[in-house]
Structure formats: C-alpha cells, structure tokens
C-alpha positions in Angstrom: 58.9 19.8 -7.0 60.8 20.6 -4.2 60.4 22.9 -1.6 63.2 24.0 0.5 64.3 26.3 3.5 67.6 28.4 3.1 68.0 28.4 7.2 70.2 31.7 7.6 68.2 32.8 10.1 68.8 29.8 11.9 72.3 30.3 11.8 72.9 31.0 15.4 71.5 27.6 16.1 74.2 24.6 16.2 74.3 22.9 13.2 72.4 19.6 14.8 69.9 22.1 16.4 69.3 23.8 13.0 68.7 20.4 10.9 66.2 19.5 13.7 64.3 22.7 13.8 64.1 22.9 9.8 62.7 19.2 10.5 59.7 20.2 13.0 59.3 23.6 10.7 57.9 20.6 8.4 60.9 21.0 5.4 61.8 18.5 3.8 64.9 19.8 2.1 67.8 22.5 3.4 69.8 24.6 0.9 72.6 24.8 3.1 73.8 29.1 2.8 77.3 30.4 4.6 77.5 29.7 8.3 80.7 30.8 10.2 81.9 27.5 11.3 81.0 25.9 8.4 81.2 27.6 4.9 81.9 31.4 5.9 81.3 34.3 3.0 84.2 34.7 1.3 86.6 32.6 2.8 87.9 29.2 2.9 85.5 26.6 3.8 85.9 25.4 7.5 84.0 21.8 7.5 86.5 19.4 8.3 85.7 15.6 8.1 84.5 15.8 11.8 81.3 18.6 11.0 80.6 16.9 7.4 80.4 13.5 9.8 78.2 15.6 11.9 75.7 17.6 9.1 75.2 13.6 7.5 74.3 12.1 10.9 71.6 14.6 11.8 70.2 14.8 8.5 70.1 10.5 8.8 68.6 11.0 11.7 65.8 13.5 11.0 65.0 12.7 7.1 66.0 16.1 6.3 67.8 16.3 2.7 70.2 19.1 1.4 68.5 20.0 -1.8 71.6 22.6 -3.0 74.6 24.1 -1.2 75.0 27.5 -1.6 78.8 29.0 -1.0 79.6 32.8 -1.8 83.5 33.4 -3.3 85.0 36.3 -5.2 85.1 33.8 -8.3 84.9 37.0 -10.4 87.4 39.5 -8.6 89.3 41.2 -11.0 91.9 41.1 -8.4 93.8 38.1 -9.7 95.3 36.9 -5.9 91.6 36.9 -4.9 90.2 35.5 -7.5 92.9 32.7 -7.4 91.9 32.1 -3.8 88.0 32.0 -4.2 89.5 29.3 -6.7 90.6 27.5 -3.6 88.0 27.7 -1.8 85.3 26.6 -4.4 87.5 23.5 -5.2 86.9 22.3 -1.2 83.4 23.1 -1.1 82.7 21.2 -4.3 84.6 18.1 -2.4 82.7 19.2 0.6 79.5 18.7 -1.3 80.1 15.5 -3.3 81.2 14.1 0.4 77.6 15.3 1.4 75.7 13.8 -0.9 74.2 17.0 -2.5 73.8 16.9 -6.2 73.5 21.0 -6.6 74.9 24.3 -6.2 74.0 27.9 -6.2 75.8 31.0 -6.3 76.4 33.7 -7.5 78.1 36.2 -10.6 80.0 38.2 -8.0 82.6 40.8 -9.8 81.8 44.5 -9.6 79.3 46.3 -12.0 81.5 49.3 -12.7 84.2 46.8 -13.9 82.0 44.7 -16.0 84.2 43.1 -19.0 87.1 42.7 -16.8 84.9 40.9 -14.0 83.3 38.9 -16.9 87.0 37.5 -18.2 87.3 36.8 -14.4 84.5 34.7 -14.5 85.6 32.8 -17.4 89.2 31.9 -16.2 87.4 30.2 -13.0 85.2 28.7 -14.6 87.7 27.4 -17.2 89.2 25.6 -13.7 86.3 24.8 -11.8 83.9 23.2 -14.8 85.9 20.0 -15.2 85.6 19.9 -10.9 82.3 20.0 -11.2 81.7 17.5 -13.8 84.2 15.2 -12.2 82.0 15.4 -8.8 78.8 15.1 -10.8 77.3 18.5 -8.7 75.4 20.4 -11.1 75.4 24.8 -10.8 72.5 27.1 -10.5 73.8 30.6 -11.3 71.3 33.9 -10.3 71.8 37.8 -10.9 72.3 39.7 -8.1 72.6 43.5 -7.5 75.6 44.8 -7.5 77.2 42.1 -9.6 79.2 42.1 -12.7 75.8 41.1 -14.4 72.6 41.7 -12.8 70.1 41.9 -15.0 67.7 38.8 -15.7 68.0 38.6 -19.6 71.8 39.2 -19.6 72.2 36.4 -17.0 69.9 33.5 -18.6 72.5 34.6 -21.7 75.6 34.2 -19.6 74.7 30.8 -18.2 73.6 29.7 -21.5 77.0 30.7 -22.9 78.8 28.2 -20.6 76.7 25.9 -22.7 76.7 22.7 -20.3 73.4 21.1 -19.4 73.9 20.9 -15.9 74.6 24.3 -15.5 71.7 26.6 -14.7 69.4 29.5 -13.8 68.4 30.7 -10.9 65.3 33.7 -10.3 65.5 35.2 -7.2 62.1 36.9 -6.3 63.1 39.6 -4.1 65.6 40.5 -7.0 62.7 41.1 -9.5 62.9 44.8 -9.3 66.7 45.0 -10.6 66.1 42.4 -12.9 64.9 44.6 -15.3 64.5 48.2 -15.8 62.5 48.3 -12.5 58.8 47.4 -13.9 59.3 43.9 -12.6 57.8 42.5 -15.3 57.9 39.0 -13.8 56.4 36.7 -16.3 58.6 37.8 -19.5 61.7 36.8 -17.6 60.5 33.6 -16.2 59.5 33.0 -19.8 62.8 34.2 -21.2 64.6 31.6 -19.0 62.4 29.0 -20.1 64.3 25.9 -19.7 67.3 26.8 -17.9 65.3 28.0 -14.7 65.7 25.0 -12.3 65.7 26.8 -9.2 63.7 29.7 -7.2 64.0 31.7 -4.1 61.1 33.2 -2.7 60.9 35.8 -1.1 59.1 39.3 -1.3 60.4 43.0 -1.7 59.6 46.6 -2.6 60.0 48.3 -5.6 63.1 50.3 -4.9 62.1 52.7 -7.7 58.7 53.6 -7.3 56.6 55.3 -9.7 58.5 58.6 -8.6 61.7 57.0 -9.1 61.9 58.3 -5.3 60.5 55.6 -3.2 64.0 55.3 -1.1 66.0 58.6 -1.0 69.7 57.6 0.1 72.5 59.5 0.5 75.2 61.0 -0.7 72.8 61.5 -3.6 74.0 59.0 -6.6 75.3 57.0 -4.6 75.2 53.4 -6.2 73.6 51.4 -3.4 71.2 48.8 -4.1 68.5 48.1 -2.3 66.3 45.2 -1.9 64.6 43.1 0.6 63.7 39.4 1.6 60.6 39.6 3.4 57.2 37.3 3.6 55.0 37.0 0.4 52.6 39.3 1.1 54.5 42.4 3.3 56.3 43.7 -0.3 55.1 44.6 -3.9 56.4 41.4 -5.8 53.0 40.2 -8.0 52.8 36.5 -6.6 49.8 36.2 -9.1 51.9 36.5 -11.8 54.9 34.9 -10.4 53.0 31.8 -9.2 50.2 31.6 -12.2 53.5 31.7 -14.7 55.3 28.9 -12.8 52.2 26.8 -13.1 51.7 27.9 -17.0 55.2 26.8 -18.0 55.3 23.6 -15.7 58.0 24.7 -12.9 59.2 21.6 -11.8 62.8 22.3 -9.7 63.4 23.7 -6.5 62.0 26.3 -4.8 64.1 27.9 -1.9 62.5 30.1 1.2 64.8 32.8 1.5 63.4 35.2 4.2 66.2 37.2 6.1 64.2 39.9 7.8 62.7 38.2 10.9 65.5 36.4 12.8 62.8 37.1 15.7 60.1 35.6 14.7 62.2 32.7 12.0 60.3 29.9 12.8 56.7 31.0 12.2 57.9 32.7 8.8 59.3 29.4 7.7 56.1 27.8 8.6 53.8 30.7 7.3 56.1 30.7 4.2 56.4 26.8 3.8 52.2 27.1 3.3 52.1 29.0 1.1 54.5 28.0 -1.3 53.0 24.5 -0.9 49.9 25.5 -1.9 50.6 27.7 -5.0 53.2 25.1 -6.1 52.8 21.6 -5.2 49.0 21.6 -3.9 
C-alpha cells in the first residue's frame, strides 16, 4: 500500500523546495501533477534533461519516490490537429517518465461529453499510437472518469479501460468525483466493487453532493447551464461516506496507491497534507 501526495498546492514552490517539503510533510511517495515549468496542462512537456537531472537528484537526496506521473492532454479532441499534438506531447512525457524511473501514469478520458462517440473514436486512434509506447517504456496507465469528459460515469469507465484489454492498464476512483459517478446517490461501495480488480489507484479527497436531495443544492446560472461542480476538500469538511469508502477498501483487500488530492487550501497546504496523510494511514495501512 502506498500512500502518496499529489503536491499541486505546492506548485509555487521550486521543484527542489517542493520534494523537500513533501519529505518533512512525512510522504513517502509524490504523484507528480502539471506544473508550469515542468509538465504544463495541455501543452508540450517543458522538462529538459537539465530539470529531469534536477527532480532525480532531490528525490536521491530526500528518499522521496514518484509513485505515478500524472500529465493532462487533449488525447481525445475531436479536433484532429489537437489531438495529433496531445499525441506529441504524451510521447515525451512517457520518455520523460521512463527517464525518471516512475513505473505509472494517470490521466484522464478528456473529449467533450456532448460529442461522446466522436471523442470516444478519438480516444481510440491515440491510444492505437500511444499503447505500443507505453509497453516499450514498461510505464503502466491508470485511467479515471472525470466530469465533463467524453465518459464520466464510474461503470462506463471500468468498461472502457477494460476494453483496451491490457493488464497494465487500469482504473482509477477519484473520491471527490463520487457524486457524478453515478446518478448522484454516491453509492460508493457498488462501484468500488464493480471495478473489482482493475482499481489500482485512489485519490482522496472529500466533496459535496452537487445534487442534493432537492436536486437544488448549487443553483448556477444561466439556468441549464452544463457546469459541473465538484470539490477536493479534507475528509471530513464534505458529504463523501468515508465509512463506506474505507470499510469497502479494506473488505476487497485495496492494495495500490492511494493519492492525496486536496486543492482547496493553498493557505493552509502543509497541515492538510499532514492532517490528510493521518488519516489515510490509519484507515488504510494501520
């Protein structure tokens, strides 16, 4: 079991400075998320051999290990020039990877919902490209639903990744995604259970039910807009059930990663890694 820190909110941080502080946090591992001088969203990746030299040396030097990488790229554009580039830029952060050391990474469906089959036949024709990369590198992928993606439903996704039908390929359950994983009830343990063995990978984090019992818990406008809503807060300040999240984990034998994925409190960043870091450690590798 592994327990890592996704460090976004230590983005600000130089890179040395961030490896460090995720070290005296007390984490053992680092999923490494898009930083501007390093692996910007969207674009191509901007570690040259100079910051990779730099990323190994401090992680050397601290003990820290990169348990996944996690790049975000318009794989799935039904634009065919974009998706040709986020192409491009996968095929360097994969090298960027291997030359890392990391075995993993996570991303992403991408696409747009309203354009589901075409962004689905996007998906494929990259993955028809980047599959043989990957297996070259020997980096395995952890794929998760996401709101306002081509698929973001929980059931629909475990189907997708088992549909690229390669063993080193992946789910991922994202936490503060539980309430549009499903038709909004959340139910947590059906879907951990539905992934069975193709979840390898978690991120933690809590949320609120964007629905509601009213169906009116966030009123947005211009009303229908499409917007999703969702939070990454600490367990305890949303309305995720950690009972059920953490008793199924144990029930089925969770034995992958587990990511800290708290964006909210850039102010207060270390003491929610530490507060989070507890409790995770207790409910899953106590």
């Amino acid at each position: 079991m592994k327990i890592a820190l996704d460090p976004y909110m230590l983005r600000k941080l130089p890179m040395t400075e961030m490896v460090r502080t995720v070290a005296e946090i007390g984490y053992e591992y680092i999923e490494l998320s898009p930083r501007e001088e390093f692996m910007p969203f969207f674009l191509h990746p901007r570690a040259d051999d100079e910051k990779v030299a730099e990323l190994k040396k401090v992680l050397t030097e601290t003990g820290v290990r990169l348990s996944s990488v996690l790049p975000l790229y318009r794989w799935s554009s039904t634009d065919e020039t974009e998706r040709q580039a986020a192409v491009r830029y996968w095929k360097r952060m994969i090298e960027v990877t291997a030359e890392l050391g990391c075995p993993l990474m996570n991303s992403e469906f991408n696409g747009r919902p309203e354009r589901a089959a075409e962004s689905e036949a996007a998906f494929w024709r990259s993955m028809e490209e980047l599959l043989p990369v990957f297996e070259r590198e020997g980096i395995a992928l952890n794929l998760e639903a996401h709101p306002d993606d081509f698929c973001e439903l929980n059931d629909p996704a475990v189907d997708l990744v088992r549909a690229i039908n390669k063993p080193w390929v992946n789910y991922l359950y994202c936490a503060p995604h539980t309430f549009h994983l499903s038709d909004g009830a959340g139910n947590i343990a059906e879907m951990l259970h539905y992934a069975g063995p193709k979840l390898r990978h978690l991120h933690i984090a809590d949320s609120f039910n964007h629905k509601g019992s009213s169906g009116l818990r966030y009123i947005m406008n211009p009303p229908g807009t499409p917007a999703r809503i969702h939070q990454h807060l600490d367990i305890g300040q949303g309305e995720v059930d950690w009972d059920e999240f953490f008793s199924t984990l144990r029930e089925i034998n969770f034995d992958g990663i587990a990511t800290v994925c708290v964006f909210a409190w850039e102010e207060r960043a270390v003491e929610s890694a530490k507060f989070m870091l507890d409790r995770v450690t207790k409910e899953l590798a106590a």
